[in-house]
C-alpha positions in Angstrom: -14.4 111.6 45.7 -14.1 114.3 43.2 -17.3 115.2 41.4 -17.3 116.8 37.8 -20.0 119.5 37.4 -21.2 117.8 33.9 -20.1 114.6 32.0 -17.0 114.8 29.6 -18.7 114.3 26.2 -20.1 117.4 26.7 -18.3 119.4 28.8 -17.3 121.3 25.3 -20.7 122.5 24.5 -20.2 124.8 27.8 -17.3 126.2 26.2 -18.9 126.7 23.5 -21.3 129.2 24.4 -18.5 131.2 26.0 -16.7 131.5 22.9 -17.2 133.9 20.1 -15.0 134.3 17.2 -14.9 137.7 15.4 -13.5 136.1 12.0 -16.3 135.8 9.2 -16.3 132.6 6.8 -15.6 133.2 3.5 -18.7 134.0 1.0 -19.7 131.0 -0.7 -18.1 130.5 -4.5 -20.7 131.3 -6.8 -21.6 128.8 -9.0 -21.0 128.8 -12.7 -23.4 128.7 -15.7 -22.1 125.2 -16.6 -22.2 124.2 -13.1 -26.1 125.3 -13.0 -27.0 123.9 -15.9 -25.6 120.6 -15.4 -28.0 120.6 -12.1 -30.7 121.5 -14.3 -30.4 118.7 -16.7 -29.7 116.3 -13.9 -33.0 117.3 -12.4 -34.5 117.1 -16.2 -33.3 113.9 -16.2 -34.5 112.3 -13.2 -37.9 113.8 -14.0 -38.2 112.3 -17.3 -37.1 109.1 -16.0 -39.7 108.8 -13.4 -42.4 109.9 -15.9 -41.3 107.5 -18.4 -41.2 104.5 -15.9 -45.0 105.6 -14.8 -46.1 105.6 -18.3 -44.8 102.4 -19.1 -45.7 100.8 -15.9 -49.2 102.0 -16.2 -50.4 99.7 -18.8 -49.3 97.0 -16.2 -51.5 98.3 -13.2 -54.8 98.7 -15.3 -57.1 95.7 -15.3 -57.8 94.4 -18.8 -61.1 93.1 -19.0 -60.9 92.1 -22.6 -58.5 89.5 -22.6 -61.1 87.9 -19.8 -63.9 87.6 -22.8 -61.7 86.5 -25.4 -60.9 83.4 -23.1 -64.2 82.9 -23.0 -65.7 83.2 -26.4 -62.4 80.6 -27.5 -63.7 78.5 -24.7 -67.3 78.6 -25.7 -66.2 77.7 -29.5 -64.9 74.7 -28.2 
């Protein structure tokens, strides 16, 4: 039987390392000053939101102790 040297799939990365082009990609476009600052605020406003959601969620996570001795003291009046 016939026998390949190396599987199909990746019998193109062999020809790949043979290969060199000699035509250089274009430069990248630069981006504009609206285009920057809209990533700016976009980063602003993902900041803010995640600070904002741990302040509020903070008073949620902290134990109040106070509300255990008002129970009692309205108990004990009782």
């Amino acid at each position: 039987m016939f026998r390949r040297r190396e599987p199909v799939p990746f019998a193109f990365l062999a020809e790949a390392d043979r290969f060199r082009s000699n035509v250089a990609p274009p430069p990248p476009e630069r981006s504009s000053v609206s285009q920057i600052a809209g990533r700016w605020l976009l980063g602003l406003t993902i900041v803010a939101a995640l600070v904002g959601s741990l302040v509020i969620g903070m008073p949620a996570l902290s134990l109040d102790h106070s509300s255990e001795t008002q129970q009692s003291q309205a108990s004990q009046g009782r």
